[in-house]
Structures are given as structure tokens and as C-alpha cells.
VMD Tcl script that draws the C-alpha trace (Angstrom):
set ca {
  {0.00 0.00 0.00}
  {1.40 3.58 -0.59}
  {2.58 5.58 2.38}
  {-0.02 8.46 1.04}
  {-2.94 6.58 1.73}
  {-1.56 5.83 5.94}
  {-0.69 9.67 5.69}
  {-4.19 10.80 4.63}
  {-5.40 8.49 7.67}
  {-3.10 10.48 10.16}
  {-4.26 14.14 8.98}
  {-8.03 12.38 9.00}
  {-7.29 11.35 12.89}
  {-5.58 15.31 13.62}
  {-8.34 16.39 12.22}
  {-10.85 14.59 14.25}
  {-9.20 15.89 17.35}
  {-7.70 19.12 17.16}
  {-9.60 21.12 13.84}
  {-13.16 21.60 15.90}
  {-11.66 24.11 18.78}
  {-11.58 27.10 16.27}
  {-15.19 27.18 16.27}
  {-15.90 25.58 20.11}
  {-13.45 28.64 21.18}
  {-15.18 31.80 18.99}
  {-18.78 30.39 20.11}
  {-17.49 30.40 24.16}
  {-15.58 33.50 24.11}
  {-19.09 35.37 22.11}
  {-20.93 34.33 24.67}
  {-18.73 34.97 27.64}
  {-18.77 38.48 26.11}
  {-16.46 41.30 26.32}
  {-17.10 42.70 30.05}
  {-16.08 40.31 32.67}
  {-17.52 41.98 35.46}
  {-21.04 41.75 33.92}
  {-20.77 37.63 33.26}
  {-18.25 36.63 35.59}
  {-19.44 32.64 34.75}
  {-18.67 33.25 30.58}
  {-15.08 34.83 31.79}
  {-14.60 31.83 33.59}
  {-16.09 29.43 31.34}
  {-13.86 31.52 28.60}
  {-10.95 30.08 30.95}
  {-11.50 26.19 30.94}
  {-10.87 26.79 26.69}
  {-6.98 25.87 26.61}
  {-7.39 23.52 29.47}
  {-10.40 21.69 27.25}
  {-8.17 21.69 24.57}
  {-5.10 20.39 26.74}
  {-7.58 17.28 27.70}
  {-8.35 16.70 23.89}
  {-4.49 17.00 23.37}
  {-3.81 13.89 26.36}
  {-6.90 11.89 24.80}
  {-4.87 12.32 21.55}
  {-2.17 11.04 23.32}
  {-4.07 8.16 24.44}
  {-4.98 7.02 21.32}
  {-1.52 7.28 19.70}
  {-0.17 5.30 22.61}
  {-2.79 2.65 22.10}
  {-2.01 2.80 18.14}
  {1.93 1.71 19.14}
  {1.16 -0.63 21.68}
  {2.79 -3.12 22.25}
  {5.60 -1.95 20.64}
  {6.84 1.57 21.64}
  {10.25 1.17 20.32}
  {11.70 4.03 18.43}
  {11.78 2.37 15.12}
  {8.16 1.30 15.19}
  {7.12 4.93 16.19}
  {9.20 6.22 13.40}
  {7.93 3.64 11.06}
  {4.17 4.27 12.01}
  {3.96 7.98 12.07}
  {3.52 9.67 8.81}
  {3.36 13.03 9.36}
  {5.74 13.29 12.29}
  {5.50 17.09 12.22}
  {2.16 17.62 12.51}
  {1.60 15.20 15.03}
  {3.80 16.25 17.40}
  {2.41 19.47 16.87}
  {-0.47 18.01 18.17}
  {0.98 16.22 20.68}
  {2.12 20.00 21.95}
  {-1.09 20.79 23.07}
  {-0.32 18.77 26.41}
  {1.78 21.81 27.36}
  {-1.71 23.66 27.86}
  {-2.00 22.24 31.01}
  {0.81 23.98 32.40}
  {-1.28 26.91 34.00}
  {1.16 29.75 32.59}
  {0.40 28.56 28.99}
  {-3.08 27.78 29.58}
  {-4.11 31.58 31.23}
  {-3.29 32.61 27.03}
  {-6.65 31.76 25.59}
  {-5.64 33.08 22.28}
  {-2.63 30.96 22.23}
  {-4.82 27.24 21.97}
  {-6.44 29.24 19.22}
  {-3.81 29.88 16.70}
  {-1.94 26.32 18.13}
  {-5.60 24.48 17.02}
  {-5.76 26.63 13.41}
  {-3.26 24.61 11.96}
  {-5.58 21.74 11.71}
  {-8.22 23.56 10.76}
  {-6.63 25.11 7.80}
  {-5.85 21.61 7.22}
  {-9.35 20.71 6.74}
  {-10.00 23.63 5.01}
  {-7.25 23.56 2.49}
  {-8.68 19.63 2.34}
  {-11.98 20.77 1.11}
  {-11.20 23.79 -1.25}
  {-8.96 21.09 -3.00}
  {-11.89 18.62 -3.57}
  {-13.64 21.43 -4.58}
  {-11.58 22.80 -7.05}
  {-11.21 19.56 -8.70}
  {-13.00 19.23 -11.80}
  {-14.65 15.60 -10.47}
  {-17.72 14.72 -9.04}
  {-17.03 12.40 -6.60}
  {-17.60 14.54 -3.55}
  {-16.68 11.38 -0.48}
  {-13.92 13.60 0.67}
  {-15.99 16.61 1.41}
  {-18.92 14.51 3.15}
  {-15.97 12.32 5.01}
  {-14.33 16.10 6.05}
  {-17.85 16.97 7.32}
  {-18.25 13.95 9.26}
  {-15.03 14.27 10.88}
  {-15.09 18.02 11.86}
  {-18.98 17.30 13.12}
  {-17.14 14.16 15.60}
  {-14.17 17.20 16.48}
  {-16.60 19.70 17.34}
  {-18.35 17.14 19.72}
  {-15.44 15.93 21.12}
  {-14.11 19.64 21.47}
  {-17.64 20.49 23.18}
  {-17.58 17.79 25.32}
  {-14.03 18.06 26.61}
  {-15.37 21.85 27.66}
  {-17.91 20.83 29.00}
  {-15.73 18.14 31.04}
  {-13.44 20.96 32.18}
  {-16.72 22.81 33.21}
  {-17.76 20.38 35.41}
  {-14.31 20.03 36.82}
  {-14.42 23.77 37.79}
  {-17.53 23.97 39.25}
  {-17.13 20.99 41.04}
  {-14.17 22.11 42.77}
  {-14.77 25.64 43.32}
  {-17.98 24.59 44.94}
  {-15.53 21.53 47.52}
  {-13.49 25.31 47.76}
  {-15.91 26.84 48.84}
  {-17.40 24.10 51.35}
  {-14.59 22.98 53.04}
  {-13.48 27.26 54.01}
  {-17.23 27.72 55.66}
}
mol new
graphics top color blue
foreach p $ca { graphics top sphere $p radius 0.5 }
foreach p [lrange $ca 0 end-1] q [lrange $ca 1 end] { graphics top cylinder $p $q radius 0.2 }
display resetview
């Protein structure tokens, strides 16, 4: 089999984790809004963002871990990752846990729009091309629909986490 075809699967699998926070991130900071002290729980909500995207980054992780396994030698990663670069850039979004990186917002943003300009440049090919076999498109739609819900839901995770242990804060000072 050509090494294309296991590279297209690899940008497919970046793309169903990491090109859905563009649009999870402009839909939670417009309705956090721009004045803080008027919506204290959207400026807050706003703040989970690069931690959200840090989890989807370790569930990334996960799954490449599980891909290698049994074998995590250096040869078989070498041999099984086909677009190194871009994975590890992935990979980098681990470092959003690190509370100095993650108080940036904007930074998860432009780390998560290489991905989506992946999907994008994806589509505008298809497009352009003079066939009419449209798969690609409808398999690019499927996969940013599962990234936005996994994006979403790994907010929504963080959310919970927040809330959860603000309120144990606030429980165990009273």
C-alpha cells in the first residue's frame, strides 16, 4: 500500500481531534462576552478553553499510545507515524495544562488553526477539482462534526471540573 494513503489516515485522525476548537473557542468567548464583570461565569467558562483543549491534546495522546502498543520502540514509532510534524504538533497541546500557557486563551487558538486550515485547504482542493465524486468533502464533514463534539464535550468536562471544585473550595473554608 502507498505511504499516502496511511498519511491521509493520520491528517483524518488530527483532524478529528484538534480542527473543531476554532469554532468551540469563537462560540465560548461570544458568549462569555467582552465585560467580565457583567458575566463573571462566561469569563470563567472563557478560561477552561486551553485547558479543554489540553484534555483533547492527552486523549490524543491516548490514542496514539494505544495505536503503538505493544511496541513503543523508536523504530516502530518512526515507522508508524507519517506526518511526524504535525503530530507532534499536536501532541504540543499537552503543554496547555501547564497553567502559565493555559491563562493565554488566544494561544490554543492559533496552536488548534493549523488543523483547521488543514481541513480547510482539504476541502477547497476537492472542490476545485473538476470531479464529481464529492466522499472527501462529506468524510471532512463527518469528521469536523465528531471534532466539534469531542471539542464540546471536553469543555464541557473541564466545566464540570471547575464547578465541582470551586464549589468543595468553597465548602470545606465555611
Amino acid at each position: 500500500m502507498d505511504n499516502s494513503f496511511f498519511s491521509h489516515l493520520q491528517l483524518l485522525e488530527l483532524m478529528a481531534f484538534f480542527s473543531g476548537y476554532p469554532l468551540v473557542y469563537a462560540v465560548i468567548i461570544s458568549i462569555a462576552g467582552k465585560k467580565p464583570e457583567k458575566n463573571s461565569f462566561g469569563e470563567s467558562a472563557a478560561s477552561m478553553l486551553p485547558f479543554a483543549y489540553a484534555l483533547v491534546g492527552t486523549l490524543f495522546l491516548g490514542f496514539q499510545l494505544k495505536k503503538l502498543y505493544p511496541d513503543y520502540s523508536f523504530e516502530h514509532i518512526k515507522l508508524t507515524m507519517q506526518v511526524p510534524l504535525l503530530t507532534l504538533w499536536g501532541l504540543l497541546s499537552i503543554l496547555f495544562w501547564i497553567p502559565a500557557i493555559g491563562k493565554k486563551k488566544y494561544v490554543s487558538l492559533i496552536h488548534s488553526l493549523v488543523f483547521f486550515f488543514v481541513l480547510v485547504k482539504d476541502i477547497v482542493m476537492q472542490l476545485s477539482a473538476s470531479s464529481t465524486d464529492n466522499d472527501i468533502v462529506k468524510n471532512d464533514k463527518n469528521i469536523y462534526t465528531h471534532s466539534l463534539a469531542l471539542n464540546f464535550g471536553a469543555f464541557l468536562v473541564m466545566l464540570l471540573i471547575s464547578f465541582l471544585y470551586t464549589r468543595y473550595k468553597k465548602s470545606t473554608t465555611s
